[in-house]
DSSP file (Angstrom, degrees, kcal/mol; ACC not computed):
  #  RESIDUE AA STRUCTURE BP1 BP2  ACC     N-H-->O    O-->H-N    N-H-->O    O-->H-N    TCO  KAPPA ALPHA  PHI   PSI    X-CA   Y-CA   Z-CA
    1    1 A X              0   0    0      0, 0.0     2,-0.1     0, 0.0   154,-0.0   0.000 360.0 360.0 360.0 134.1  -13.3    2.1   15.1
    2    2 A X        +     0   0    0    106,-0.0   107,-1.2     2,-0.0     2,-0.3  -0.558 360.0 168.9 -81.0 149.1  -12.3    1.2   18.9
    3    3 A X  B     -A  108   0A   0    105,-0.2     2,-0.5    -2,-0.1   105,-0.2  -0.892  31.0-121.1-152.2 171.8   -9.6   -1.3   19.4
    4    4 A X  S    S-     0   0    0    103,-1.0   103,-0.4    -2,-0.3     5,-0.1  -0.921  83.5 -21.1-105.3  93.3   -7.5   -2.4   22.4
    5    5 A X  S >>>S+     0   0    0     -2,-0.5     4,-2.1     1,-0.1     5,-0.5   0.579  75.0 147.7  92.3   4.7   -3.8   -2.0   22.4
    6    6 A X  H 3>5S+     0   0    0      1,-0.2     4,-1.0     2,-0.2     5,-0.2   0.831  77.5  60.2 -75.7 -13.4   -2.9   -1.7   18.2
    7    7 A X  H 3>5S+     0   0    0      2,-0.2     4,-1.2     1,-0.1    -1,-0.2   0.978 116.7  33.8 -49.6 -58.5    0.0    0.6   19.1
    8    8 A X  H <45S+     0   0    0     -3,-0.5    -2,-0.2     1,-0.2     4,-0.2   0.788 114.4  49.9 -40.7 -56.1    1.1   -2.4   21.0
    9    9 A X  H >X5S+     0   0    0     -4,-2.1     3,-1.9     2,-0.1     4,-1.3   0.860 116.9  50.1 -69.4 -46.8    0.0   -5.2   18.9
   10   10 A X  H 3<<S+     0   0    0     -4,-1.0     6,-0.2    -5,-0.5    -2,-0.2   0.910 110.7  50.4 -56.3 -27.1    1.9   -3.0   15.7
   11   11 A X  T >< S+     0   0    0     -4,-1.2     3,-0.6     1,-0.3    -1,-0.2   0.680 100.9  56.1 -90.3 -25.0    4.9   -2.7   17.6
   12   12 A X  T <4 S+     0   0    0     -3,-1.9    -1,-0.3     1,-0.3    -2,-0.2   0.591 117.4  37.5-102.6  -1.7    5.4   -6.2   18.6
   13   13 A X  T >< S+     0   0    0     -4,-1.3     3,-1.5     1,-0.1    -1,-0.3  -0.572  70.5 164.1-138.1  78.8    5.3   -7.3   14.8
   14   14 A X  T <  S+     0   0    0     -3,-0.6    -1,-0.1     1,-0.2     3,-0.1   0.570  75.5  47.0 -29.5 -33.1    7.0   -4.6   13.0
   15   15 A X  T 3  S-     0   0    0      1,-0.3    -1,-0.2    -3,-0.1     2,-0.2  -0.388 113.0-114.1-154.8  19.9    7.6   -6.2   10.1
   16   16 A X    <   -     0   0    0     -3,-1.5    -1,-0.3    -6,-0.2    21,-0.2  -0.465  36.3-172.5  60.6-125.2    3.7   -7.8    9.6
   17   17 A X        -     0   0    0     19,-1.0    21,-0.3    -2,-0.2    51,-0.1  -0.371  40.1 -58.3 114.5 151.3    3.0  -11.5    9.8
   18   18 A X  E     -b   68   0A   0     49,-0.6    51,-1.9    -2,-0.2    52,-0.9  -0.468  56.6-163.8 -59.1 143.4    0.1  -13.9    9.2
   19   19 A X  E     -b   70   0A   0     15,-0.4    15,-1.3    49,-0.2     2,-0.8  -0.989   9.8-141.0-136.0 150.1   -2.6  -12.9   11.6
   20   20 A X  E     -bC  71  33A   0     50,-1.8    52,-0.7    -2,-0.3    13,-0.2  -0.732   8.4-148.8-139.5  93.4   -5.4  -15.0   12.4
   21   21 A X  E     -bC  72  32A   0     11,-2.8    11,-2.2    -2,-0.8     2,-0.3  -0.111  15.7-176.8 -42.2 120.6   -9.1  -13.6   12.8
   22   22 A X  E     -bC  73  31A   0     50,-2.8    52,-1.9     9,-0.2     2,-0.5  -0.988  16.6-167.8-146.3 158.2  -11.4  -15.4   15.2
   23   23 A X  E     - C   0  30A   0      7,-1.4     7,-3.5    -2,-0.3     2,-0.6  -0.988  27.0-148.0-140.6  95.8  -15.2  -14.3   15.8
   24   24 A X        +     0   0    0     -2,-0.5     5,-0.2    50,-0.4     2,-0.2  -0.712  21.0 179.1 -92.1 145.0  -15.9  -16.5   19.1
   25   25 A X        -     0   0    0     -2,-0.6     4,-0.0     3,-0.3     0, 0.0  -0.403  43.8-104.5-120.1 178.6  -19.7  -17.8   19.4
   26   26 A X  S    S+     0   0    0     -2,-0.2     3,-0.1    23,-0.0    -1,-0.0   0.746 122.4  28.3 -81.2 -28.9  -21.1  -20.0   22.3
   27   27 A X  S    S+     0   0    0      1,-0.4    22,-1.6    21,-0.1     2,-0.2   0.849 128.7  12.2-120.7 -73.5  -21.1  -23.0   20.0
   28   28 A X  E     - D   0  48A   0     20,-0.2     2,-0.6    -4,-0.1    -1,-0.4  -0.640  59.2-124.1-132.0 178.8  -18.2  -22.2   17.5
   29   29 A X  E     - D   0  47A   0     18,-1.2    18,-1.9    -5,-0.2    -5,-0.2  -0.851  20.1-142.7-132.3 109.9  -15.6  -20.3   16.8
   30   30 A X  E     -CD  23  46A   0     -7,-3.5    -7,-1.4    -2,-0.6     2,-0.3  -0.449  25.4-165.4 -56.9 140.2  -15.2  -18.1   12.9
   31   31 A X  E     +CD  22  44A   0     14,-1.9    13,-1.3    13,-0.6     2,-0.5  -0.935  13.7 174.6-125.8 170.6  -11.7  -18.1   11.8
   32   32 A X  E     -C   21   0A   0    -11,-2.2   -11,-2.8    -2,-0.3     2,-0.3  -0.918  12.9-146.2-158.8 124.6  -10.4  -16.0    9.3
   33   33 A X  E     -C   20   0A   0     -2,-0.5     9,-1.0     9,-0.3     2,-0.2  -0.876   5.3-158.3 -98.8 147.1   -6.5  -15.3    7.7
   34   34 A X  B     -F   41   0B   0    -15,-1.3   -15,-0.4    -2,-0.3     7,-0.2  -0.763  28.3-102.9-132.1 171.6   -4.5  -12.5    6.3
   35   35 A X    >   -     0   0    0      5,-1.1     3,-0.8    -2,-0.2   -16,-0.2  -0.300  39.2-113.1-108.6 142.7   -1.6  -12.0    4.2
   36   36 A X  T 3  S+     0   0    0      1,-0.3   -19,-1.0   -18,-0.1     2,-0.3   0.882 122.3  51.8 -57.5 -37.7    2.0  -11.0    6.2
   37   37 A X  T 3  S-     0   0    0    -21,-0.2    -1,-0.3     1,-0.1   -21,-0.1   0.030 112.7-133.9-100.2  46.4    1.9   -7.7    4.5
   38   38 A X    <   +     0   0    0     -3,-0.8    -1,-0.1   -21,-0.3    -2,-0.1   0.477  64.8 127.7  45.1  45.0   -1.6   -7.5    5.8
   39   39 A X  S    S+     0   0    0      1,-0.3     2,-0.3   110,-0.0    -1,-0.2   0.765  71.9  19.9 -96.3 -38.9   -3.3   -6.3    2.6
   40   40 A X        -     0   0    0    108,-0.0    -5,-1.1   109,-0.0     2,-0.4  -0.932  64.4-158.6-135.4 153.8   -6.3   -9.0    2.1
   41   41 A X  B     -F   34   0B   0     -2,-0.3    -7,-0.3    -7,-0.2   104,-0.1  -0.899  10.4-161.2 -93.4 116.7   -8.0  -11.4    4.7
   42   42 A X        -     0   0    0     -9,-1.0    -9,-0.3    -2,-0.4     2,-0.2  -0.365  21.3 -93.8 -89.8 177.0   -9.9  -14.4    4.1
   43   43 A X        -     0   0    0    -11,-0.2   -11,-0.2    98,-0.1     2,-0.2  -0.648  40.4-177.4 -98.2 159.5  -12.4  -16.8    5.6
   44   44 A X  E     -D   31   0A   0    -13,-1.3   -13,-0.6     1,-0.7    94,-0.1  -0.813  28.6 -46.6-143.1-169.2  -11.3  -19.3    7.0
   45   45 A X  E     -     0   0A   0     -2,-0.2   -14,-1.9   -15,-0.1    -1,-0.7   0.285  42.1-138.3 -11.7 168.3  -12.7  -22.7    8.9
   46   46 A X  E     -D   30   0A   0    -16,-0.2   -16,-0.2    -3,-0.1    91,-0.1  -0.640  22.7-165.9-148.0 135.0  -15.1  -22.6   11.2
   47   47 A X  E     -D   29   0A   0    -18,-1.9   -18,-1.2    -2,-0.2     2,-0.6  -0.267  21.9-107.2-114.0 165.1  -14.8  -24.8   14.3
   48   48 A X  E     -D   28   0A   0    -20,-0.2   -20,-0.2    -2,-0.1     2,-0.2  -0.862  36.1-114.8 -98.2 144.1  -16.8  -26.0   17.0
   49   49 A X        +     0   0    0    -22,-1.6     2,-0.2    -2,-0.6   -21,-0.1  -0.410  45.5 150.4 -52.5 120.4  -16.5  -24.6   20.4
   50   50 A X        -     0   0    0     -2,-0.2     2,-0.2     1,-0.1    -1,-0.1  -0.571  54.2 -38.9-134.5-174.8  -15.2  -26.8   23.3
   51   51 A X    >>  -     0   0    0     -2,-0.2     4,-1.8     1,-0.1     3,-1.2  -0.290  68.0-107.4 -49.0 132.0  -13.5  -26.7   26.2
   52   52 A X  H 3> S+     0   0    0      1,-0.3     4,-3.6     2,-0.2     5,-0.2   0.768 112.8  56.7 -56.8 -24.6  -10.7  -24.3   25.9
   53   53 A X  H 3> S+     0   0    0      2,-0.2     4,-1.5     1,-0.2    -1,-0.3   0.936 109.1  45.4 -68.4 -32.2   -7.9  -26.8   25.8
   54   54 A X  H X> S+     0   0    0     -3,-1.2     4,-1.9     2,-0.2     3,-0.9   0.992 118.9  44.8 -55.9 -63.4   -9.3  -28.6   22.9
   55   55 A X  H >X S+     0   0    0     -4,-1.8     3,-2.2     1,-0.3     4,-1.7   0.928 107.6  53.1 -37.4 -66.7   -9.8  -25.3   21.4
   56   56 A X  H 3X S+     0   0    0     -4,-3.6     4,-1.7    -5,-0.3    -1,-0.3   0.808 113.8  48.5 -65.4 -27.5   -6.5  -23.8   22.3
   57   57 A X  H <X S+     0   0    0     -4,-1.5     4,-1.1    -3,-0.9    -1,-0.3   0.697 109.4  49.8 -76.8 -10.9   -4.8  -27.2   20.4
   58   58 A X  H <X S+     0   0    0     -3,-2.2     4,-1.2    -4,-1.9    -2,-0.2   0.885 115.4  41.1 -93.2 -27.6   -6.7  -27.0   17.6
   59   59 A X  H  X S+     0   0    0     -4,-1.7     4,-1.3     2,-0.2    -2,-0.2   0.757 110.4  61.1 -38.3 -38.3   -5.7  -23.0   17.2
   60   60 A X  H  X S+     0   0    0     -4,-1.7     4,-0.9    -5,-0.3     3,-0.4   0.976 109.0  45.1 -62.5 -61.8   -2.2  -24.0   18.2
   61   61 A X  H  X S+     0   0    0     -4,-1.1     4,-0.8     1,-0.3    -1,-0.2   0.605 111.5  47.1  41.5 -95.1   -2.4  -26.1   15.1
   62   62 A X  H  < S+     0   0    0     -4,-1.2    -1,-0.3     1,-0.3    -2,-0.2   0.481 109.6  52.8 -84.0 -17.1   -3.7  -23.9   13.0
   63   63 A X  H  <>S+     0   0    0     -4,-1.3     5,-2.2    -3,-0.4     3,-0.3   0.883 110.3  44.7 -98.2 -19.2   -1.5  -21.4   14.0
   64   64 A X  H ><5S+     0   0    0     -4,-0.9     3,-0.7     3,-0.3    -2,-0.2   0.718 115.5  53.0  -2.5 -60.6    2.1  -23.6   13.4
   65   65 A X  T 3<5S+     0   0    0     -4,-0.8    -2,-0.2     1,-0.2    -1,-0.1   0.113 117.3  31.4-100.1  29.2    0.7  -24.8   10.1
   66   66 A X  T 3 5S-     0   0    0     -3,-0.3    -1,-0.2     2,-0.1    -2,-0.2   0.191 107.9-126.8-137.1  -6.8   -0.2  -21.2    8.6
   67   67 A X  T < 5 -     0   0    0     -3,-0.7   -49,-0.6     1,-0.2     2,-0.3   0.970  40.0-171.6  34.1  68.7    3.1  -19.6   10.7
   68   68 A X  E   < -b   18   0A   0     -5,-2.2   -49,-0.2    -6,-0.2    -1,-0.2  -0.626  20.7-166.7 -86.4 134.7    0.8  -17.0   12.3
   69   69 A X  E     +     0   0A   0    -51,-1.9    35,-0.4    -2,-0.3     2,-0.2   0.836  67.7   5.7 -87.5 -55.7    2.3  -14.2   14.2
   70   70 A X  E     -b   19   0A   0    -52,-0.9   -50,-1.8    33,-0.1     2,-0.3  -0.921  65.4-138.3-146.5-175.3   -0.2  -12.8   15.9
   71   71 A X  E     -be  20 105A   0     33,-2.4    35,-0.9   -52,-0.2     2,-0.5  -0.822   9.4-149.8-125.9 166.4   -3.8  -13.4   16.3
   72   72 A X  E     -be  21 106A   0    -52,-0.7   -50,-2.8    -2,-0.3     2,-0.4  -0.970  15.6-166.8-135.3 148.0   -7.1  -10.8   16.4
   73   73 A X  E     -be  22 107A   0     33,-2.6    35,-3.1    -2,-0.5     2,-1.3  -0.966  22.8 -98.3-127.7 139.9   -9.9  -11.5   18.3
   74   74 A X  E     - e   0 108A   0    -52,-1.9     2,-0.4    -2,-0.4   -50,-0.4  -0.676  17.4-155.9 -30.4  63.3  -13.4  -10.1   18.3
   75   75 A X  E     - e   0 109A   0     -2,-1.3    35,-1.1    33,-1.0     2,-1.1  -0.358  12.0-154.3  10.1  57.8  -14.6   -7.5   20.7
   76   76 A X        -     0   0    0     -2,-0.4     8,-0.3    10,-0.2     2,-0.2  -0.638  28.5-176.3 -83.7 109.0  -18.8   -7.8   21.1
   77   77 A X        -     0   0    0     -2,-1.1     6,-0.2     6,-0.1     2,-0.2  -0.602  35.4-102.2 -50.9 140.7  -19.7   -4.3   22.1
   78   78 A X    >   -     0   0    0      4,-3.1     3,-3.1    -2,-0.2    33,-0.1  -0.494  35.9-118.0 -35.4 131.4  -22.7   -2.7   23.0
   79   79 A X  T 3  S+     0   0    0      1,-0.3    -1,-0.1    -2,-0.2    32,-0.0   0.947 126.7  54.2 -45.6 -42.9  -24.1   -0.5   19.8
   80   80 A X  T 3  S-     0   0    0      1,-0.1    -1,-0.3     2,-0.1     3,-0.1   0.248 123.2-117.9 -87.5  22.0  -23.5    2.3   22.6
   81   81 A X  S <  S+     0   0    0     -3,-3.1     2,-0.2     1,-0.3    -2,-0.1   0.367  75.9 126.9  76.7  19.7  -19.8    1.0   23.0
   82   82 A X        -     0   0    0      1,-0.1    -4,-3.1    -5,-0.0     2,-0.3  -0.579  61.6-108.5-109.1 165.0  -20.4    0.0   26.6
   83   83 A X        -     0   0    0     -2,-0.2    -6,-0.1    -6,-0.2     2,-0.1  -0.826  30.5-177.4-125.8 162.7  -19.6   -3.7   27.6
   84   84 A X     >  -     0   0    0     -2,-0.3     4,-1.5    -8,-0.3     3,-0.2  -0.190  47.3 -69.5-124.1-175.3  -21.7   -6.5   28.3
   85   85 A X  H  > S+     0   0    0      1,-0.2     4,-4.0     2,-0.2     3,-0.2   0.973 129.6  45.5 -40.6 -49.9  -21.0  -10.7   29.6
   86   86 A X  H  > S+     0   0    0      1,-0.3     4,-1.8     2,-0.2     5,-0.3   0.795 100.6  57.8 -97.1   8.2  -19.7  -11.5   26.5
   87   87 A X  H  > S+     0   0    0     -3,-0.2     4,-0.5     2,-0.2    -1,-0.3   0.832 111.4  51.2 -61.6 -37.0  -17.5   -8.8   25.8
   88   88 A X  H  X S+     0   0    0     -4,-1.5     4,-1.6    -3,-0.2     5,-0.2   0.928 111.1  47.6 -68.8 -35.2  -15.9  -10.0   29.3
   89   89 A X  H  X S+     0   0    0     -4,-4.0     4,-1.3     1,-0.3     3,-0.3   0.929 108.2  53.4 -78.8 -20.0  -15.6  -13.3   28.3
   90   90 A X  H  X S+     0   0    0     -4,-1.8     4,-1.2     2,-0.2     5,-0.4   0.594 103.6  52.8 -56.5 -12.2  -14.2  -12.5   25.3
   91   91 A X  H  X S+     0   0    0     -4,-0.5     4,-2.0    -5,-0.3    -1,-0.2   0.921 110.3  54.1 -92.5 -15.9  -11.7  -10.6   26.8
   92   92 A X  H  X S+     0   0    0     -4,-1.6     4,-1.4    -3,-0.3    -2,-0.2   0.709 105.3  54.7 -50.8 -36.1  -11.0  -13.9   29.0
   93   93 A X  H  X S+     0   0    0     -4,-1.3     4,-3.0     2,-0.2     5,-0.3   0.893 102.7  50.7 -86.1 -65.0  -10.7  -15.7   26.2
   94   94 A X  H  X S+     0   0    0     -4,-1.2     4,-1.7     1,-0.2     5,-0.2   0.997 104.8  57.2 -70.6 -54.0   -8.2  -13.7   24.7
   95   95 A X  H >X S+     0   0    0     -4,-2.0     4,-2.2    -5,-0.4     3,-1.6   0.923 112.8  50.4  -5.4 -73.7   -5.9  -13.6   28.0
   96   96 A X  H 3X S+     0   0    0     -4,-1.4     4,-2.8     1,-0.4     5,-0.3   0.948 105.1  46.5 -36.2 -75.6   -6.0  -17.3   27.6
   97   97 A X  H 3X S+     0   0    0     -4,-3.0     4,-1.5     1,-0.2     6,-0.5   0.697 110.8  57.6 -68.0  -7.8   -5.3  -17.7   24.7
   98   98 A X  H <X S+     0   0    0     -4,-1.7     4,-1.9    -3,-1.6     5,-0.4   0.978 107.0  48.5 -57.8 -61.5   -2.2  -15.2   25.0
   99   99 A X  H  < S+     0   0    0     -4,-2.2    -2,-0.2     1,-0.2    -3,-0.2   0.873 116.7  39.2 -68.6 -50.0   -0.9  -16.8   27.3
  100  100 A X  H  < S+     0   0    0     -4,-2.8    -1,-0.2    -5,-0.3    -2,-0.2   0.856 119.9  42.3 -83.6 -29.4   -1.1  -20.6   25.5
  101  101 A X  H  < S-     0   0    0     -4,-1.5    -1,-0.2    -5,-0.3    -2,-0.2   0.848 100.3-140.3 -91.3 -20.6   -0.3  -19.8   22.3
  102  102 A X     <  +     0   0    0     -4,-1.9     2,-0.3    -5,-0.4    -3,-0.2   0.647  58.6 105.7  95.4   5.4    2.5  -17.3   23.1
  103  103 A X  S    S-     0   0    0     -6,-0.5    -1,-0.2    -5,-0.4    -2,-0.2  -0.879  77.8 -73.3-140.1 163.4    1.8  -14.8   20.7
  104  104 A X        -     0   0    0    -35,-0.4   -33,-2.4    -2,-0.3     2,-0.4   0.143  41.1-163.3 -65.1 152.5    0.5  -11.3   20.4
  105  105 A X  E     - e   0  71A   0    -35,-0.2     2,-0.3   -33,-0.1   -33,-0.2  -0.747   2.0-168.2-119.5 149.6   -3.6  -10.8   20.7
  106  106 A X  E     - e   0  72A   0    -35,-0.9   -33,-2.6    -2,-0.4     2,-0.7  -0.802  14.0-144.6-143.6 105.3   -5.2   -7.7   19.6
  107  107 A X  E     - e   0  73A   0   -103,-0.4  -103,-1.0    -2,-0.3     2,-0.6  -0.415  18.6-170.4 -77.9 127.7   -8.8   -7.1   20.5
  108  108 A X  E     -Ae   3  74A   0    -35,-3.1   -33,-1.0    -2,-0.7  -105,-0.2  -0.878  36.6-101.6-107.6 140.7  -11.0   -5.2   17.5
  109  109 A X  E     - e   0  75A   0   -107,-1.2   -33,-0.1    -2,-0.6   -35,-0.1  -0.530  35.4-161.1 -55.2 124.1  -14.7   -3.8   18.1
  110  110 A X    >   +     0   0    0    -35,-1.1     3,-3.0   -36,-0.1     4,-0.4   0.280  40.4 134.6-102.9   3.7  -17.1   -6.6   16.4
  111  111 A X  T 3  S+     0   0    0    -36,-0.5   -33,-0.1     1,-0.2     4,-0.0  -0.315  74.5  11.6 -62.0 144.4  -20.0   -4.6   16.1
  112  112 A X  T >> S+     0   0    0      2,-0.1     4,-2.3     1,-0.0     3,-1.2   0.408  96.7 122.8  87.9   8.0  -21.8   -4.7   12.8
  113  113 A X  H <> S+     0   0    0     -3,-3.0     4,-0.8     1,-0.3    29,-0.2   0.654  71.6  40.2 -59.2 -30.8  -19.5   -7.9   11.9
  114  114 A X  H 34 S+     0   0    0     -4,-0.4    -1,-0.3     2,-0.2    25,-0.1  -0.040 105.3  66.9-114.2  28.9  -21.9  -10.4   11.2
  115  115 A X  H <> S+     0   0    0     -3,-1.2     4,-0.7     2,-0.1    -2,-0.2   0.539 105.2  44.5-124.5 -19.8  -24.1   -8.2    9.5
  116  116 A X  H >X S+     0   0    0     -4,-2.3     4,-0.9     2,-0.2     3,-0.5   0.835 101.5  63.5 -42.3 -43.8  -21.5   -7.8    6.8
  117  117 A X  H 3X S+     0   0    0     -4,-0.8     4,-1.8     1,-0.3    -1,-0.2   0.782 102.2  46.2 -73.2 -39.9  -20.8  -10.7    6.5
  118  118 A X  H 34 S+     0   0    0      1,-0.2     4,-0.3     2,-0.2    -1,-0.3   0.602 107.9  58.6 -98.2  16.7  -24.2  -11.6    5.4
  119  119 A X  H XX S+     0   0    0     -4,-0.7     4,-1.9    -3,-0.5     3,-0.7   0.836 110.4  47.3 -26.6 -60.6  -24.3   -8.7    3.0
  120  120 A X  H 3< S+     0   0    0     -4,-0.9    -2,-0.2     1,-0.3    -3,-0.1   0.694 113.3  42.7 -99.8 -46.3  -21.4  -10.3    1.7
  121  121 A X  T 3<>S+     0   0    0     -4,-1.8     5,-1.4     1,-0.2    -1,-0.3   0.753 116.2  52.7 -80.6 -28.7  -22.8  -13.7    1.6
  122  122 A X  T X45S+     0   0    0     -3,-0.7     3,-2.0    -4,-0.3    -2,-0.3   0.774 101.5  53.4-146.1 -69.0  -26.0  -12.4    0.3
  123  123 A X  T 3<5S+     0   0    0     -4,-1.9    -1,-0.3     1,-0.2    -2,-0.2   0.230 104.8  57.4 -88.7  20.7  -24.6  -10.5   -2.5
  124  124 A X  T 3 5S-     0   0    0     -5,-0.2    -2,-0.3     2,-0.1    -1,-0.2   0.602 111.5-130.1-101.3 -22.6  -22.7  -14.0   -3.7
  125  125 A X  T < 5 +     0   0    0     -3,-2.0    -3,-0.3     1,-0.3     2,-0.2   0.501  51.1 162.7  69.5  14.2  -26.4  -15.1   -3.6
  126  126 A X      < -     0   0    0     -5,-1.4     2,-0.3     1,-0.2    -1,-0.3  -0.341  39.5 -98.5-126.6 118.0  -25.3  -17.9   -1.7
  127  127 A X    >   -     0   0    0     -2,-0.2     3,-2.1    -3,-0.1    -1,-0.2  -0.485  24.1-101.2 -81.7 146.1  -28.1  -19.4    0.0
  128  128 A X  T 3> S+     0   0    0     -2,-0.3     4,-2.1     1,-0.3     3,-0.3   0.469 117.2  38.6 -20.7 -70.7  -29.6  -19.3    3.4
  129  129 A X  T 34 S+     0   0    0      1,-0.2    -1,-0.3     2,-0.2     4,-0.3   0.382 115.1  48.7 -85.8  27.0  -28.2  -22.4    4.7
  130  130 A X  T <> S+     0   0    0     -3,-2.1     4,-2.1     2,-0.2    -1,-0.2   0.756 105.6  61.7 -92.7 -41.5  -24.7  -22.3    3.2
  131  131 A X  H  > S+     0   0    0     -3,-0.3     4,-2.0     1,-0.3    -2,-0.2   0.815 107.4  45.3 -71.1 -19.4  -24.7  -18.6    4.6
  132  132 A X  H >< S+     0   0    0     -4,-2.1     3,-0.8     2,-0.2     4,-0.5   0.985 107.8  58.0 -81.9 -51.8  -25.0  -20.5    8.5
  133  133 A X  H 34 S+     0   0    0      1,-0.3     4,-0.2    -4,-0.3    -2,-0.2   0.902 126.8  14.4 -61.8 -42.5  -22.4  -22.9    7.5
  134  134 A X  H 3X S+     0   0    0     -4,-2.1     4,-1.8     1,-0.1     5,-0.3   0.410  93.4  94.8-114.6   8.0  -20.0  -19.7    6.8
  135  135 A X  H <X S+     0   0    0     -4,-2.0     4,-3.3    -3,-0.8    -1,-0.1   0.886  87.2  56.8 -49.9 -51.1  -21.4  -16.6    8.4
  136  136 A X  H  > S+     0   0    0     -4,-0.5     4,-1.3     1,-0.2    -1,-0.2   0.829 115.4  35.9 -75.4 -37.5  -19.1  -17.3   11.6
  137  137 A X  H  > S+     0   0    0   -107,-0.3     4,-2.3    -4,-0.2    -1,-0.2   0.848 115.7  58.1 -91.3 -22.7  -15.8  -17.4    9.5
  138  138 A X  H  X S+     0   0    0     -4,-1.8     4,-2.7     2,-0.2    -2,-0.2   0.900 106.4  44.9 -51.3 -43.6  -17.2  -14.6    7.3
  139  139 A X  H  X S+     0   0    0     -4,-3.3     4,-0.8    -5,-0.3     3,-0.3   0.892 108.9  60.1 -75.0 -72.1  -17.6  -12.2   10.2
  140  140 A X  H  X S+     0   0    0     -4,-1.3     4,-1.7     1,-0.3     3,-0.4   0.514 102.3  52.1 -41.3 -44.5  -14.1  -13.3   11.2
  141  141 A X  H  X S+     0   0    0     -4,-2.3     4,-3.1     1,-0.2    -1,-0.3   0.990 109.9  48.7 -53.7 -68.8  -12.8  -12.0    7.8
  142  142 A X  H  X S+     0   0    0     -4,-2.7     4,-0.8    -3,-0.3    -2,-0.3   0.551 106.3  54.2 -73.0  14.1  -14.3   -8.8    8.3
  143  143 A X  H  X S+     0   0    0     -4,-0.8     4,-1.8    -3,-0.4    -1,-0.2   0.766 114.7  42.7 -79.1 -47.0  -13.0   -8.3   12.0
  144  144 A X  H  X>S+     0   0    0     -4,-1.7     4,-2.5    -5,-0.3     5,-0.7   0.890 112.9  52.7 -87.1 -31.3   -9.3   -8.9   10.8
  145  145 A X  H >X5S+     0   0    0     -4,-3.1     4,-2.1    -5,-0.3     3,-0.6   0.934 109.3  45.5 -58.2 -64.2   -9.9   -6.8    7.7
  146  146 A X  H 3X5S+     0   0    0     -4,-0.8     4,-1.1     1,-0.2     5,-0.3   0.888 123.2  46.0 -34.5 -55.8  -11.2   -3.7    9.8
  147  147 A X  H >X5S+     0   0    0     -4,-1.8     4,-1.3     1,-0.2     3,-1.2   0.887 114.4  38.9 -57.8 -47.9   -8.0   -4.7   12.0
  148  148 A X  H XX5S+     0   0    0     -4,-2.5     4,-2.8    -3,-0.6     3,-0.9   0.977 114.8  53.7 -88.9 -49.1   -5.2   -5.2    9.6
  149  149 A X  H 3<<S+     0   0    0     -4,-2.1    -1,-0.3    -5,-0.7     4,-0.2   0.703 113.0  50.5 -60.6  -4.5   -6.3   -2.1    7.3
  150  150 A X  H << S+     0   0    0     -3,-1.2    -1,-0.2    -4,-1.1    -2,-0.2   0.533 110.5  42.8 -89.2 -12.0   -6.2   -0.2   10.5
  151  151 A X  H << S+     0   0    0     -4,-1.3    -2,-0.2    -3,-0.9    -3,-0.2   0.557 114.9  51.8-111.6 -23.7   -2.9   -1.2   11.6
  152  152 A X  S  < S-     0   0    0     -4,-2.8    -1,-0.2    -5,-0.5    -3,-0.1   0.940 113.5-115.4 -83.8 -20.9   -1.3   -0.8    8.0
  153  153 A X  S    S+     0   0    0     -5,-0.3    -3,-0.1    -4,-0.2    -4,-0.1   0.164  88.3 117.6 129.0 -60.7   -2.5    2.1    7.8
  154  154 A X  S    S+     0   0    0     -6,-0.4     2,-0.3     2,-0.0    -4,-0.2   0.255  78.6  64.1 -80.5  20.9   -5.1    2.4    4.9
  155  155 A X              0   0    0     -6,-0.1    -2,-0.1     1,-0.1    -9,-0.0  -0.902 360.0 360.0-120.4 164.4   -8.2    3.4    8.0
  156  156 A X              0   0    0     -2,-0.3    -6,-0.1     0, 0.0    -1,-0.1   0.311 360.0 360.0-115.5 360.0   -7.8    6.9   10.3
């Protein structure tokens, strides 16, 4: 699995921390939490997409009232790993949001993220239009799982 920086991101929370999954869309934004000792991740909201300040105060927030450490953000590759607009804007996006929330950002490769996630939803039986209401923080769960089970350890 590619990622961006997780010697780096590991290094600057030694000692693990809430980390806080987001799966950015055009219109909203999945979020998704994990446990300090980084074992389990959950879904979590999912918000609509605004203008980044709005955005970045309601993350700021969220991130205060859960004491989140560091955050992971979603990485839309090409299937052939090569990157495309929104893989740049994501990668804007996370800058940004470095910079305003203060704390450390770790980008994970998103590919095949949403299509777990509706496996996932799918096999709850959970029907079609609950699975659009939550798909966005459901992929967001599995972006920080892949992450945080790479950076404890348990992936190679």
């Amino acid at each position: 699995m590619s990622t961006e920086g997780r010697e780096e991101f590991r290094q600057e929370l030694p000692h693990g921390g809430v980390l806080l999954g987001l799966d950015l869309g055009t219109k909203t934004i999945g979020t998704a939490l994990c446990d300090a000792g980084w074992r389990f991740a959950s879904p979590g909201k999912t918000l609509s997409r605004g203008k980044f300040g709005a955005d970045s105060a309601v993350l700021k927030a969220l991130c205060a009232e859960r004491s989140v450490a560091g955050i992971v953000i979603g990485l839309p590759l090409n299937m052939d790993a090569s990157e495309g607009p929104r893989a740049q804007s994501s990668r804007a996006y996370a800058r940004n949001i470095a910079a305003a929330l203060e704390l450390p950002v770790l980008l994970w490769d998103e590919r095949w993220s949403t299509a777990s996630a509706e496996r996932g939803l799918i096999g709850q039986d959970m029907s079609r239009a609950k699975r659009a209401e939550r798909i966005d923080s459901a992929a967001a769960a599995v972006i920080l799982q892949g992450a945080i089970d790479a950076l404890s350890g348990s992936v190679f």
